[in-house]
Structures are given as C-alpha cells and as structure tokens.
C-alpha positions in Angstrom: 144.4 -5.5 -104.6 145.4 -3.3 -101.5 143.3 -5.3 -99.4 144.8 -8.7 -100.5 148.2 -7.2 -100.2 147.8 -6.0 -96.6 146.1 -9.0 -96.0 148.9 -11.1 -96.3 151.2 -9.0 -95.2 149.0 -9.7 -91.3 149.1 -12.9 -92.1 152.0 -13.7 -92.6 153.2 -11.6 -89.1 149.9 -13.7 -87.4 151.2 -17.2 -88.1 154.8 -16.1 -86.5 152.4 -15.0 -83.6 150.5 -18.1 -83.6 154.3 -20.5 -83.5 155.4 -18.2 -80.3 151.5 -18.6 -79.1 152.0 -22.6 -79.5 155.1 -23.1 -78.5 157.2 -20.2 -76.2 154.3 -18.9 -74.5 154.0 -21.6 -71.6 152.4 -20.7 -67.6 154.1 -22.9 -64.9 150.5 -23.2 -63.4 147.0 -22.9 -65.1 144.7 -22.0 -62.3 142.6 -19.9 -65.4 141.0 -22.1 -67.9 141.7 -18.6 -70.1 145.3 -17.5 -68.2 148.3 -16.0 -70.3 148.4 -19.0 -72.3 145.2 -19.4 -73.8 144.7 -15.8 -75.4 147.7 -15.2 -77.7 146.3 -18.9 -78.9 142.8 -18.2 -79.2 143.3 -13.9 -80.9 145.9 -15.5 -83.5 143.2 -18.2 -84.7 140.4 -15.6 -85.0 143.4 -13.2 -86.7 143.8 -16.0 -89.1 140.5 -17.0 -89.8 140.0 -12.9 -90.1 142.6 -12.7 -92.7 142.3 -16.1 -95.0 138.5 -14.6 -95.6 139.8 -11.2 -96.4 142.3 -13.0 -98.7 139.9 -15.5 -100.1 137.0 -12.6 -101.1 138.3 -9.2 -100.6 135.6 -6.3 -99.8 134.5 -4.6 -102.8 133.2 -1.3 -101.4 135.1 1.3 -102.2 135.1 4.7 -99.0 135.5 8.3 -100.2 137.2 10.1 -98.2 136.7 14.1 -98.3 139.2 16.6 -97.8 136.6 17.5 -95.2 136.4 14.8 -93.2 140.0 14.2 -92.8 140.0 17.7 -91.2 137.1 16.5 -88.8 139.4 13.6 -88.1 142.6 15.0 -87.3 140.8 17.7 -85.6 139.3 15.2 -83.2 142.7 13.4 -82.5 144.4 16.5 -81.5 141.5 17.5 -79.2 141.8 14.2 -77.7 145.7 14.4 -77.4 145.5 17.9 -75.8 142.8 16.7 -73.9 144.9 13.6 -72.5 147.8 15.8 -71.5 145.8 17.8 -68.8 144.9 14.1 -67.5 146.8 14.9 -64.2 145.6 11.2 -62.6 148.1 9.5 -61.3 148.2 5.7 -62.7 
C-alpha cells in the first residue's frame, strides 16, 4: 500500500513538472536537438511511465532490513561526509 501511496504522491508532483516542462520551459534558439528544452520533457515522460506501472502492479517483495545493516549504512555515509570535507579542490 506504501508503494501505491508514494507512488502517487510522485506522480502527482511529475505531471506539474511535465505542464512547466510543456509549456514555461522554452530556449530562444535550439542549436541541440536535446538542449534545455528537451530533457525536463523527455525525464517527466519516463517519470510517468515509471510511476503509472508502480501504481498499476506494485512490487511485492518485501526487504528486511537489520539493525545491522543500518549501522553499515550510516556508517558509510558519515565516512563519506567526513571524507568530503577534507576535499580541499577548489570548484
């Protein structure tokens, strides 16, 4: 049921993507057949078509989480956050 729920929940925030996709979103000069116009279009069609099949037949399989693999998880975050802030690259 959680899946259908968050389901439409996306898909409900895609198709008000895909209107300002259609219809704001406009380039003075296409010189890209796939410039600043074209992907908000084409990811909010394969977000919709994503969604109506989670909707339509939701997955089944239930994950088990353990209490030890959350731990792994988080762990890895935080080494990857402390690791980031010594990142002293300029961008």
């Amino acid at each position: 049921m959680a899946d259908r729920i968050f389901a439409a929940v996306l898909l409900a925030v895609t198709i008000g993507d895909a209107v300002i996709a259609f219809t704001v979103i406009r380039t003075p000069v296409q010189y890209d057949p796939l410039a600043r116009e074209s992907w908000p279009q084409i990811l909010s069609i394969v977000a919709t078509v994503c969604l109506l099949t989670i909707l339509w037949k939701p997955d089944t399989a239930h994950v088990d989480v353990t209490r030890k693999v959350w731990v792994r998880l988080c762990a890895a975050v935080l080494i990857e956050a402390v690791l980031d802030s010594f990142d002293t690259e300029a961008d």
